[in-house]
Every structure is written in C-alpha cells, then in structure tokens.
N, C-alpha and C positions, 0 to 999 in steps of 0.2 A: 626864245625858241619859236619855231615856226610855225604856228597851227598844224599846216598840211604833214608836218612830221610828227604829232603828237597823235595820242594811240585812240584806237576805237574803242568802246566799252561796251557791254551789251547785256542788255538787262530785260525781261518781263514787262511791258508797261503793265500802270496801276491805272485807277482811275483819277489820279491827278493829273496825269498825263495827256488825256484827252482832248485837249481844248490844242495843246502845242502838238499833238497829232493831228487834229483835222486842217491845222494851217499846215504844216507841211505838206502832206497829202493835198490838198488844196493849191498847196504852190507850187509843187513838181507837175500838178496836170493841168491844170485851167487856168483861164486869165493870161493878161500880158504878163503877170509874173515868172509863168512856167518858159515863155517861153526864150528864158534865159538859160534854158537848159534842151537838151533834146526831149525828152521823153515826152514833149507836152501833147495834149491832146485836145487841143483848145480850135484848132478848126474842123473836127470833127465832130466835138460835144462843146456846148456850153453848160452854162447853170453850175449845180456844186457833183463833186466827184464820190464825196462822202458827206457825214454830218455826224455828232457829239453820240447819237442816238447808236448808228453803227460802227465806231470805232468803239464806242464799250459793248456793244453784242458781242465783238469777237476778243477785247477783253476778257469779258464773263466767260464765256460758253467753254465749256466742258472740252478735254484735248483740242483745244489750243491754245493759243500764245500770239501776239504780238511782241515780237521783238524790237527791242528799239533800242537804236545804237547812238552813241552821242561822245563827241570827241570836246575836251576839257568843259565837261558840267555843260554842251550843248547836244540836244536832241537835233540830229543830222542827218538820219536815215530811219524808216523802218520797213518792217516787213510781217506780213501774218504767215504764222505754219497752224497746220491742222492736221493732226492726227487720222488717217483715214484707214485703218486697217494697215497692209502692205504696204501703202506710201501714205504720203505725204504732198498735204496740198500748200502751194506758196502763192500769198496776194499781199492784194496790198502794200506792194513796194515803191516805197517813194525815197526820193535821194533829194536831197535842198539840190535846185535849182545853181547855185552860185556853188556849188562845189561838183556838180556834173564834168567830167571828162577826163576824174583825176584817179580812173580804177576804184573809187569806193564802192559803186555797183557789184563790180567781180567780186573784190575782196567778200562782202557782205553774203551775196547769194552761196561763195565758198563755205561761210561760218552756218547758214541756215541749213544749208544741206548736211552739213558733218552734224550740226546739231538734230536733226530729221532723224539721220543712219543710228548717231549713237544713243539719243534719248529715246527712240519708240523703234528701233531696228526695221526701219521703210527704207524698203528696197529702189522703191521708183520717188521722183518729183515729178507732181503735178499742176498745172497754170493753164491759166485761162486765158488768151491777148484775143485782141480785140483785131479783127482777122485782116483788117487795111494796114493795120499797123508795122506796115513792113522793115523798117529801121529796126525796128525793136525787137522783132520778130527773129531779123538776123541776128542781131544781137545775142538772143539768148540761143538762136542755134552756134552760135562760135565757144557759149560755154557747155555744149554737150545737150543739149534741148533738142529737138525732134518733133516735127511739125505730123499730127496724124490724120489732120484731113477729118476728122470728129468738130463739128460744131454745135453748138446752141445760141437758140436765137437772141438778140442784143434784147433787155426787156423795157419796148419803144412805149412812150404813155407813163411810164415811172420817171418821174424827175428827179426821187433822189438817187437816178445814176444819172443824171446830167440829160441834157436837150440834145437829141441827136440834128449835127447839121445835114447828115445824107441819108439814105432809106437803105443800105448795102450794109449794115454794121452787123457782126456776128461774133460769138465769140472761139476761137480755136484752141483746142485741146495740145499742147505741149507734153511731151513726156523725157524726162531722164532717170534710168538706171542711176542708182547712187550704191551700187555693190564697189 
C-alpha cells in the first residue's frame, strides 16, 4: 500500500512527544531542511522556531491541545488549538517538509477547525502570520481566512523565536467564521 493513501490519525500530544515535535516544527521552518517544502522561513529568521520547553507549555496549559496527526505510527503534521472564549486560536502548524504539496495542510486545518466548532462551540479561527509572509498568507486566505489589517509587533531581542534577518517583521491577525 502506498503511504500517501494511508489515513491520518489524530491524537492530543503527550509529553513524549515533545522532542519529535520540535524536530518537525523545526523542519517545516528553519534550516536547509525546511526548505524542501514551502512554508519555510529560513531567509527571514534564523536560529530555532521552537524549543522542548514551549512545545510542552502548550501541551500543559489549560484549553488547549496540540494536535498531532501521524500517518502509519509517523508524527507528520501538527498544530496547536486554544480555547479562547468565542473562537479559537490555531499555531503551531508544521506539515514534514517531504510531504508538503500533497493537500495534507487543507485536509488538517479542515479537521482542527471542525474539531474548534464542535468541542468548545467557537464561532471564529484565529492566527497570527508573520505579515511578509505572503505565499502563506494567500494560502490561508484561499481556505476562508481574512487578512484584518491588526498587527503585533515580531518580539525582536528574544531568540527563542528565531534571529530575525529584516527589521519589517510583524505579526498579522487572520480571522475565519467557522459557523
């Protein structure tokens, strides 16, 4: 059978999980290894994207969840949801580099959102992109995402989000209705 036709799973990470979370996440953004995929973000930022310490923050923390999706016993994707009242926030989406371009992205952020509407009844998705990031940006606006012109600033001086290579980085507010 063919990998790419075997099925997605989707589970809660634990804290075992942690260490094969930050190399993903690590691998879809930074380094020569991201950029076997689109999403990378490696002429933008260097350094690490994440680290063992904040991948179990949002493990731990109270309404929320890391999802993590893994096709035959592999961890392939993940993504954080946060409980925020009315909506629902989504980070932390990383897809493996080597399997980028093959719809897992859509498929995945479809199952987060149903899982958003039906486990905490949130009306709206909300994300943060990084406001240069214009590939991506379209992207999420072709799955219903909505660009609002709301910013906050990149936080320049903290290196566990990575070494910024420009001085323009900020983050933009994304919103989709999930009624």
């Amino acid at each position: 059978m063919d990998t790419a036709d075997s099925p997605l799973t989707y589970r809660d990470a634990t804290d075992a999980d942690v260490d094969a979370l930050v190399a993903l996440i690590e691998s879809a953004y930074r380094g020569d290894s991201s950029r076997a995929g689109w999403t990378t973000e490696a002429d933008i930022l260097q350094g690490q994207r994440t680290d063992p310490q904040g991948v179990l923050e949002v493990v731990k923390a109270p309404d929320s969840r890391l999802l993590t999706v893994e096709r035959d016993g592999r961890i392939v994707a993940c993504c954080q949801l946060e409980h925020r009242g009315a909506h629902a926030y989504f980070g932390m989406f990383a897809v493996s580099p080597a399997l980028q371009g093959e719809g897992l992205g859509k498929t995945i952020i479809a199952e987060a959102e149903r899982q958003a509407r039906e486990t905490w009844g949130a009306r709206e998705m909300h994300m943060t992109v990084i406001s240069v990031r214009e590939d991506l940006i379209a992207w999420y606006e072709r799955r219903g995402y909505r660009r609002t012109g709301e910013t906050t600033p990149f936080p320049y001086g903290d290196e566990r989000f990575g070494i910024p290579q420009r001085d323009d980085l900020r983050f933009e507010l994304l919103v989709k209705p999930l009624a």
